[in-house]
C-alpha positions as CSV (number, residue, x, y, z in Angstrom):
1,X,68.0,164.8,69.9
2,X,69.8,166.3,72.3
3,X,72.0,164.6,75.4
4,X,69.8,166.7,77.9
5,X,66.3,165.0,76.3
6,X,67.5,161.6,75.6
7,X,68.8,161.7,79.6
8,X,65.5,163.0,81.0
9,X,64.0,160.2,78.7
10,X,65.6,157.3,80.0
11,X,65.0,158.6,83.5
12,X,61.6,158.9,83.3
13,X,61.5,155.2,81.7
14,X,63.8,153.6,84.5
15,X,62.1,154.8,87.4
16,X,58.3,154.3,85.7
17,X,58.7,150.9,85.2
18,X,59.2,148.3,87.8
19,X,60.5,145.8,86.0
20,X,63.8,147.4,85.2
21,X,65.1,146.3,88.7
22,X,64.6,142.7,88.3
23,X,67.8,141.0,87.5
24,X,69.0,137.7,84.9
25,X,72.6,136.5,86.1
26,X,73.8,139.5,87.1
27,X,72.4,141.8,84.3
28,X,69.7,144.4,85.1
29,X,68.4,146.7,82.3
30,X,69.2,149.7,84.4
31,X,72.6,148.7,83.7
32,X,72.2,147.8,80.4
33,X,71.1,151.6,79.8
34,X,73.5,153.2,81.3
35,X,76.4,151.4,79.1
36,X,74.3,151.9,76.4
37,X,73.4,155.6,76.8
38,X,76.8,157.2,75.3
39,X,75.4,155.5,72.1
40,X,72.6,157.4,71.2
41,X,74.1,159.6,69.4
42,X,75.3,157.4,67.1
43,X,71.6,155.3,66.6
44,X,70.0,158.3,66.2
45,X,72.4,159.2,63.7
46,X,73.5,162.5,64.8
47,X,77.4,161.0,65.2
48,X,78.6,159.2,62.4
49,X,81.1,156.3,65.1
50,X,79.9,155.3,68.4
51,X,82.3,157.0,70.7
52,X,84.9,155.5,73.0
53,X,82.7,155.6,76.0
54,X,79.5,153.8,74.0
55,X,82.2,151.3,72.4
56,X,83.1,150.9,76.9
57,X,79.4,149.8,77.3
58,X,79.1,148.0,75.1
59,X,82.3,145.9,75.6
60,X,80.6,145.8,79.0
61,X,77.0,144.6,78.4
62,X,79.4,141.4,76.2
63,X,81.3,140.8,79.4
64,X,78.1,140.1,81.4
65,X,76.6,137.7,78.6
66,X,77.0,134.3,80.3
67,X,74.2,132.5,78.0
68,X,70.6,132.5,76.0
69,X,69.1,134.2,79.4
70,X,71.1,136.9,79.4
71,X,71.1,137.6,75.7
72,X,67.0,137.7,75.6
73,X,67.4,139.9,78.8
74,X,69.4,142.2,77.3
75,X,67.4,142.3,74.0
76,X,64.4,143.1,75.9
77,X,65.9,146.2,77.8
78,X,67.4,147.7,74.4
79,X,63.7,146.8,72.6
80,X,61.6,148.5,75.6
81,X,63.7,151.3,76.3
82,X,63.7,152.6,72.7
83,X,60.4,152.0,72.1
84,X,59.3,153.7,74.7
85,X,61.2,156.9,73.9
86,X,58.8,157.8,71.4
87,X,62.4,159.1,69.2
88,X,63.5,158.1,65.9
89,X,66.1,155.8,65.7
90,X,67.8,153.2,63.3
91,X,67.3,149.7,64.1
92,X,70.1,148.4,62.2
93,X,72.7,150.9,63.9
94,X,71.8,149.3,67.2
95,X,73.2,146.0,65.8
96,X,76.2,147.6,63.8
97,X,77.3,148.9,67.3
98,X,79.4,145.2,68.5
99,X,81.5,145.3,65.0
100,X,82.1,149.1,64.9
101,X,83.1,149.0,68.5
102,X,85.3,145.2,68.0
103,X,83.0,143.4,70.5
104,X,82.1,139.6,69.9
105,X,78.8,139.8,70.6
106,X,75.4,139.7,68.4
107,X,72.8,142.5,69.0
108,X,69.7,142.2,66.3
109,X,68.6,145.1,65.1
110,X,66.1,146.1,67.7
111,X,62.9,147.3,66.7
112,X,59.1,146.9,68.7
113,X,58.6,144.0,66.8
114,X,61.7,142.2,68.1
115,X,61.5,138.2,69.0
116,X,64.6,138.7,71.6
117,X,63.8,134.8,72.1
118,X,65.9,133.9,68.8
């Protein structure tokens, strides 16, 4: 899919849903989304490597992790944004991203069916 969809996409989701500006220690989705956006391309599977700026976000949505909280928050953001897109994607890419970008952190792979609370 092409930068120019998946970008109207996400902007129709953050500002048609309310609860995207509610907060968990410091972590709001529509944060989450933008460090997450340059990664499309490589969960869609049009790129074969995240690129250097997705590898960035990611490195930036570990950073903000401070416990359980913020890992179901940020679980929920990544399962109800891309379900909502209504776009094909591959679940397990999603939670290949931490060890193909180097990032200690655990990201399931995230389908609509998700339990974020594990």
């Amino acid at each position: 899919m092409s930068q120019s969809v998946w970008f109207l996409a996400l902007f129709l989701f953050l500002f048609s849903r309310s609860a995207l500006s509610e907060t968990v220690n410091e972590t709001s989705c529509s944060t989450i989304i933008q460090d997450v956006f340059p990664c499309l391309d490589f969960v869609d599977g049009s790129s074969k490597y995240p690129s250097t700026a997705c590898c960035y976000g990611v490195k930036g949505i570990s950073d903000s992790v401070n416990d359980k909280g913020d890992r179901k928050a940020i679980c929920e953001c990544l399962k109800n944004t891309l379900s909502s897109l209504g776009t094909a994607y591959d679940p397990n890419l999603v939670s290949q991203l931490p060890a193909m970008c180097g990032v200690p952190i655990t990201i399931p792979p995230i389908k609509g069916d998700t339990d974020c609370t594990e």
